[in-house]
C-alpha positions in Angstrom: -174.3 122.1 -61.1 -173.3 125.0 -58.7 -176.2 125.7 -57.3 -176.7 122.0 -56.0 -173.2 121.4 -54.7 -173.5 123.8 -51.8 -176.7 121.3 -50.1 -174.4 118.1 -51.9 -171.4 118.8 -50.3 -173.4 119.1 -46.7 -175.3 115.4 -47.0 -171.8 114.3 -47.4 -171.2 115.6 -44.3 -168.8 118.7 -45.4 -171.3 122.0 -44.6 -168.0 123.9 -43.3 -166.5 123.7 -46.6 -168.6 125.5 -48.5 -166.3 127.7 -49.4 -163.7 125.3 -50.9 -166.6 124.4 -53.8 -165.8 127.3 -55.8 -162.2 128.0 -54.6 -160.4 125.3 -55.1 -162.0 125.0 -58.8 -160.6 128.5 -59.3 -157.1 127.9 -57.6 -156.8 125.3 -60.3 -158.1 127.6 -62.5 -155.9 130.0 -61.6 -152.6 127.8 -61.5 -153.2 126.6 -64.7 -153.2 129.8 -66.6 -149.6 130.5 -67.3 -149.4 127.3 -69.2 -152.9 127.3 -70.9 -151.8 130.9 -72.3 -148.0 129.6 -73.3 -149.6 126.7 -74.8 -152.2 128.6 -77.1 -149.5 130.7 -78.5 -147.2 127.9 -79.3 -149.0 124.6 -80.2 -152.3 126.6 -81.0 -155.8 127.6 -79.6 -158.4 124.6 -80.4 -156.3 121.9 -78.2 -156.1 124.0 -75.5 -160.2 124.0 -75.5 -159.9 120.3 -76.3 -158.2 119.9 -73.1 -160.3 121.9 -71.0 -163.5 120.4 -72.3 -162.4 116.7 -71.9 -161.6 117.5 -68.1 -164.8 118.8 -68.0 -166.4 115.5 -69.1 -164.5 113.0 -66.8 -165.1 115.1 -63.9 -168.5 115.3 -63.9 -168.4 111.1 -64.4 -166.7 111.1 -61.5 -168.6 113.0 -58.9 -171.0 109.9 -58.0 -168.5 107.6 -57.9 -166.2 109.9 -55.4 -169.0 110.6 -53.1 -167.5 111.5 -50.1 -165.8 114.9 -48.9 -162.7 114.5 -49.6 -163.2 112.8 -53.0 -165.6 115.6 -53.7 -163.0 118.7 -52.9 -160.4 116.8 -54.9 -162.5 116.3 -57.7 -163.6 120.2 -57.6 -160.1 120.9 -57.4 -158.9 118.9 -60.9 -162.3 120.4 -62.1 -160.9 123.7 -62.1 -158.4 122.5 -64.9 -161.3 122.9 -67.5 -162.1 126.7 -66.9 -158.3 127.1 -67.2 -157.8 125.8 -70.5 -160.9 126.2 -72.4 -161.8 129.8 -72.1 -157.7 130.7 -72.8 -158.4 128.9 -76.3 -161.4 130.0 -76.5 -160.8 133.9 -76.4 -157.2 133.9 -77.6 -159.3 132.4 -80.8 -161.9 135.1 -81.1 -159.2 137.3 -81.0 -157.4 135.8 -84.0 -160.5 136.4 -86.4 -162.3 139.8 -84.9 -161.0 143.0 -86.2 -160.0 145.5 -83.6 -162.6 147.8 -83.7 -165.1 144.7 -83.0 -163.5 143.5 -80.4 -165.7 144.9 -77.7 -168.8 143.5 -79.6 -167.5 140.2 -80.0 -166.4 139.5 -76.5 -170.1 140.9 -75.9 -171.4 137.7 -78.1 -169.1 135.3 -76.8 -170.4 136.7 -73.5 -173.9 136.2 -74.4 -173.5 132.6 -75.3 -172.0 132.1 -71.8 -174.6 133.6 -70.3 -177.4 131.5 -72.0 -175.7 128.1 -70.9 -175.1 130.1 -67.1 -179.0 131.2 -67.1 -180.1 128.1 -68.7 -177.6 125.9 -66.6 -179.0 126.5 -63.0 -182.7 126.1 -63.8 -182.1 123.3 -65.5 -180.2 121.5 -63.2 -182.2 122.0 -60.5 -185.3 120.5 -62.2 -182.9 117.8 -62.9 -182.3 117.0 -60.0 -185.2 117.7 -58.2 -187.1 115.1 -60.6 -184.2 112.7 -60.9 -181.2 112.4 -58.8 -178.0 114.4 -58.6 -176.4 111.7 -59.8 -178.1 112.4 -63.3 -177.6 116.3 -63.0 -174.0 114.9 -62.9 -174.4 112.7 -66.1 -176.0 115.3 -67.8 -173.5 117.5 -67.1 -170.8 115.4 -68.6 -173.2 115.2 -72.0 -173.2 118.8 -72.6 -169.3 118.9 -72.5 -168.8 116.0 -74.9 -171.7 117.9 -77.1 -168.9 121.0 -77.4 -165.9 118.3 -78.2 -168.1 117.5 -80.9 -168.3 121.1 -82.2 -164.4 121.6 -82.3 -163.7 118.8 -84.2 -165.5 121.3 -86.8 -163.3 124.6 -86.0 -159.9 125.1 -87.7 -156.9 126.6 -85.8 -155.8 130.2 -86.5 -152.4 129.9 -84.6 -150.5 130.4 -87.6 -146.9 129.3 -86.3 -147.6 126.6 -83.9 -145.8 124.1 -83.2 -145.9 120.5 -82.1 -146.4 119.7 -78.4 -143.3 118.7 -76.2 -142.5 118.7 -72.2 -140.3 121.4 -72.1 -143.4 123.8 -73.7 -144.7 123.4 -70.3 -141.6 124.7 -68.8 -142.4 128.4 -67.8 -140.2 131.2 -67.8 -141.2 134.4 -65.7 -142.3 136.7 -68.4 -144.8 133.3 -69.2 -146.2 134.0 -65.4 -147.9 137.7 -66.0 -148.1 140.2 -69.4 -147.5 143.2 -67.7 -149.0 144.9 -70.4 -152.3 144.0 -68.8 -151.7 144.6 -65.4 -154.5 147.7 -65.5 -157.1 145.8 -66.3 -156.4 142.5 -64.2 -156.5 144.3 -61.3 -160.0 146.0 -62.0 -161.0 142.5 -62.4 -159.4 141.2 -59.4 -161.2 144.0 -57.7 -164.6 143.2 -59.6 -164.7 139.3 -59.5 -164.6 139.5 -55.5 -168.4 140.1 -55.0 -168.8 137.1 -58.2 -166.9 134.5 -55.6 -169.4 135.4 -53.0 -172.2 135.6 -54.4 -171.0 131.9 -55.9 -170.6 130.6 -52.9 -173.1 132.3 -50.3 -176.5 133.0 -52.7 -177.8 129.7 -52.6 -178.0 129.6 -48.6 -179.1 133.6 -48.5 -181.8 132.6 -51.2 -183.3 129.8 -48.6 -183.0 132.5 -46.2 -184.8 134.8 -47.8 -187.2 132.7 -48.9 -186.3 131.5 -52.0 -187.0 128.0 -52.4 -185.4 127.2 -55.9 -181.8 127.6 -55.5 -181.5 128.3 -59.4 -183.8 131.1 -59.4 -181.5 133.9 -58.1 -178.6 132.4 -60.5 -180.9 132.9 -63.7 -182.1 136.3 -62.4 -178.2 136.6 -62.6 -177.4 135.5 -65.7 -180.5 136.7 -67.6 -179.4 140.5 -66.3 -176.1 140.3 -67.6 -177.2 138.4 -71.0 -179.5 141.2 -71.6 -176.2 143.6 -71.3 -173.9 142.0 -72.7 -173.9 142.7 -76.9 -174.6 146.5 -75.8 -171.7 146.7 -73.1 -169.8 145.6 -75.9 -170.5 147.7 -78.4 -170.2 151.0 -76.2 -167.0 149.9 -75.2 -166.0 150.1 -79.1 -167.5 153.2 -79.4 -166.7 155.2 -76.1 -164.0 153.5 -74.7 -163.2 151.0 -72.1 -162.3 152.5 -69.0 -166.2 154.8 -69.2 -167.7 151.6 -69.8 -165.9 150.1 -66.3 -166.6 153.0 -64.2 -170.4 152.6 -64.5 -170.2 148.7 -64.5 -168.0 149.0 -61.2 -170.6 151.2 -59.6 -173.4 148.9 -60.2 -171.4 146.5 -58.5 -171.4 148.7 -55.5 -175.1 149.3 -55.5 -176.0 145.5 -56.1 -174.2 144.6 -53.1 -175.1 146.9 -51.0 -179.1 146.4 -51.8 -178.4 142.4 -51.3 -176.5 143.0 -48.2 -179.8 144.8 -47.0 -182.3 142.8 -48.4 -185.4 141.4 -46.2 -187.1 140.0 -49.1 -187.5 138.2 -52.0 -188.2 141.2 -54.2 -185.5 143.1 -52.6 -182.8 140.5 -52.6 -183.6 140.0 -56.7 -183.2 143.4 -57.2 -179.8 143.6 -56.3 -179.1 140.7 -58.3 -180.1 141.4 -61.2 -178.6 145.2 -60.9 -175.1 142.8 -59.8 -175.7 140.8 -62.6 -176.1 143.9 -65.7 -172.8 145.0 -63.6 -171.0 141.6 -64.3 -172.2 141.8 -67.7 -170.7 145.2 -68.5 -167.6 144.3 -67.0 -166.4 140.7 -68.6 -166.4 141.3 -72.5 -165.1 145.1 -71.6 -162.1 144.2 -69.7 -161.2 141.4 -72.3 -161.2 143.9 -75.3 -159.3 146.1 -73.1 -156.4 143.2 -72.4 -156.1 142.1 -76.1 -156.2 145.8 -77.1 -153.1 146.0 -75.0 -151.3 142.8 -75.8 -148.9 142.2 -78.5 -150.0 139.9 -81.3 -147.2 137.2 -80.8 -149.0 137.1 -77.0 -152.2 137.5 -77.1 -152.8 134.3 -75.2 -150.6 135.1 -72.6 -152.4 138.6 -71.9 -155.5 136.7 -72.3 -154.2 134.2 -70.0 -153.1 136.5 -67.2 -156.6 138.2 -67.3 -158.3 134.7 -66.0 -155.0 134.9 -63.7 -156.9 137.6 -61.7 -160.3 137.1 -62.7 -160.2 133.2 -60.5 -158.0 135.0 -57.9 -161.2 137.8 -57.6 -163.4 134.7 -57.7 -161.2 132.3 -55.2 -160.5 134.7 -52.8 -164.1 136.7 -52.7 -165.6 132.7 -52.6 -162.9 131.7 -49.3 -163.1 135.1 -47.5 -167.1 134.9 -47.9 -167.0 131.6 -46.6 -165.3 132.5 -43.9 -167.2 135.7 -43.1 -170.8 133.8 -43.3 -169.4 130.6 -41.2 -172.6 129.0 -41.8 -174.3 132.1 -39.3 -177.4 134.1 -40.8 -176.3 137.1 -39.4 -173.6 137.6 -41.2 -175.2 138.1 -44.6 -174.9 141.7 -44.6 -171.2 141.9 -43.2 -170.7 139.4 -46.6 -172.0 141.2 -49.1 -170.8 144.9 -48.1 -167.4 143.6 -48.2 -168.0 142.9 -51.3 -169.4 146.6 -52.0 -166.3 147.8 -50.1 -163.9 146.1 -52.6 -165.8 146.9 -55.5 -165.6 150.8 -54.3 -162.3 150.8 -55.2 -161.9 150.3 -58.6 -164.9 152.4 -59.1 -162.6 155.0 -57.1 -159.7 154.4 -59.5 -160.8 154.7 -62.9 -162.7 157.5 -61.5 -160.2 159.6 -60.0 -156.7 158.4 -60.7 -156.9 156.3 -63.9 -154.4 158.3 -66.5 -154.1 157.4 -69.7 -150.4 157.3 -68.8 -150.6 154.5 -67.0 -150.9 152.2 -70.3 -148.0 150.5 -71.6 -146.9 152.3 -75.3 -148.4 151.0 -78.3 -145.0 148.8 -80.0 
């Protein structure tokens, strides 16, 4: 859908909001992670992505009955619940049955399936609705989520001491909030997810810009690049370690938004995405090895969890303060995406030149 709702939400009559489509999805998102990681290590992992999913479904029913702005932003704001349950399940689940020394490689193939539904996704909906209606890129949208209900009715749970679901498991205590274990890696995604919020938010008007007609094409340039990285990211980060595999990914960040930022064509401006989008795929299944290499067994769901904390701030804040920054005002296009360079620059800078080994939390 995301590459519609930009031209949706202004024939509602909401162009100045564009950058509420993708932050308010990741605010809920982002709110929701505390209890989504509590949650998958007490009453177990496969309801948690039950939950996430079925949010999924009634949202995207929703959309053409809510059609107007405000029903839209609220509807993109419950949205977000789905991306903050279902991927907590979803990786604190992988976890449970990958050996360590895999881990990199498997949150390389989970990766990979991602990004065929992200470069599949776009293209499709576009064509969708293009030849149809929006209305039935919305339906379909709902179908594909009931499709994965339907596959975890089929997946057994691996929490091996859960317990039954109550109110007070959704009472939070402050260690529930962050696994300081992590912090390392949740701020080098913080840092990376910036440019991912922008480009989320802005590519679809730069693309017309440009001179891009299909708003879906620069998204599967996207998502193609980083599928293409993804199982070999993975692997090298099992082999050579994780931080070596984030200093290159965070420099390709750097030089895909800086060539985007100072792109005057079509060829140009695809360049740089696809360079961004071999970045993003370095970075994702890296830094989530990393976190559960760092999190205690008992708690991998809330390391997990506070992971996506800072991955939908990076995404919410880079998709606001792009929004703001563009204001709907070509000109601006290059101010938007070297920010995003800017940002990216320093966690390159850090695990370049003052990452320390020290810095981890002891092994216990």
């Amino acid at each position: 859908m995301i590459p519609e709702l930009s031209g949706y939400l202004s024939s509602l009559g909401g162009a100045e909001y564009k950058g509420l489509i993708i932050s308010l999805f990741t605010l809920t998102a982002l709110i929701s992670r505390p209890f989504s990681g509590k949650l998958a290590d007490t009453i177990g992992r496969v309801p948690i992505m039950f939950f996430g999913t079925a949010v999924c479904i009634i949202c995207s029913l929703l959309y053409p009955i809510l059609a107007s702005v405000s029903g839209f932003l609220f509807l993109r704001l419950i949205h977000g619940f789905s991306t903050g349950f279902t991927p907590t399940g979803l990786t604190a689940y992988l976890s449970d049955v990958i050996p360590a020394e895999k881990r990199g490689e498997a949150m390389g193939i989970l990766g990979t399936a991602g990004s065929i539904g992200m470069a599949a996704g776009p293209a499709m909906g576009g064509a969708i609705a293009n030849h149809f209606s929006l209305d039935a890129l919305f339906y379909a949208s709902s179908v594909f989520a009931t499709a994965s209900v339907a596959i975890l009715f089929t997946v057994k749970e691996t929490l091996q001491a859960k317990k039954k679901f109550t109110l007070s498991a959704l009472k939070l205590e402050r260690h529930d909030l962050l696994e300081l274990r992590v912090i390392i890696p949740c701020i080098i995604m913080l840092l990376a997810c910036y440019a991912y919020g922008a480009i989320f938010t802005v590519l679809p008007d730069f693309g017309l810009y440009i001179g891009i007609k299909n708003k879906g094409v620069p998204f599967t340039f996207l998502t193609i690049a980083s599928l293409a990285v993804r199982l070999i990211a993975g692997k090298l980060s099992d082999r050579i370690g994780r931080v070596a595999v984030l200093r290159l990914s965070t420099f390709l960040i750097v030089v895909g938004m800086v060539i985007i930022a100072f792109a005057h064509n079509p060829f140009m401006a695809l360049t740089g995405i696809t360079i961004y989008g071999m970045a993003q795929g370095m970075t994702s299944p890296t830094l989530f090895a990393w976190a559960t290499d760092l999190s205690l067994n008992q708690f991998k769901g809330r390391g997990i969890a506070s992971l996506y904390i800072f991955m939908e701030a990076g995404i919410g804040i880079g998709a606001l303060a792009s929004g703001f920054i563009y204001g709907n005002d070509d000109q601006f296009f290059t101010l938007t995406f070297a920010v995003c360079a800017m940002i990216a620059l320093i966690g390159f800078l850090y695990l370049t030149f003052f990452f320390r080994k020290t810095h981890l939390p002891k092994p216990e």
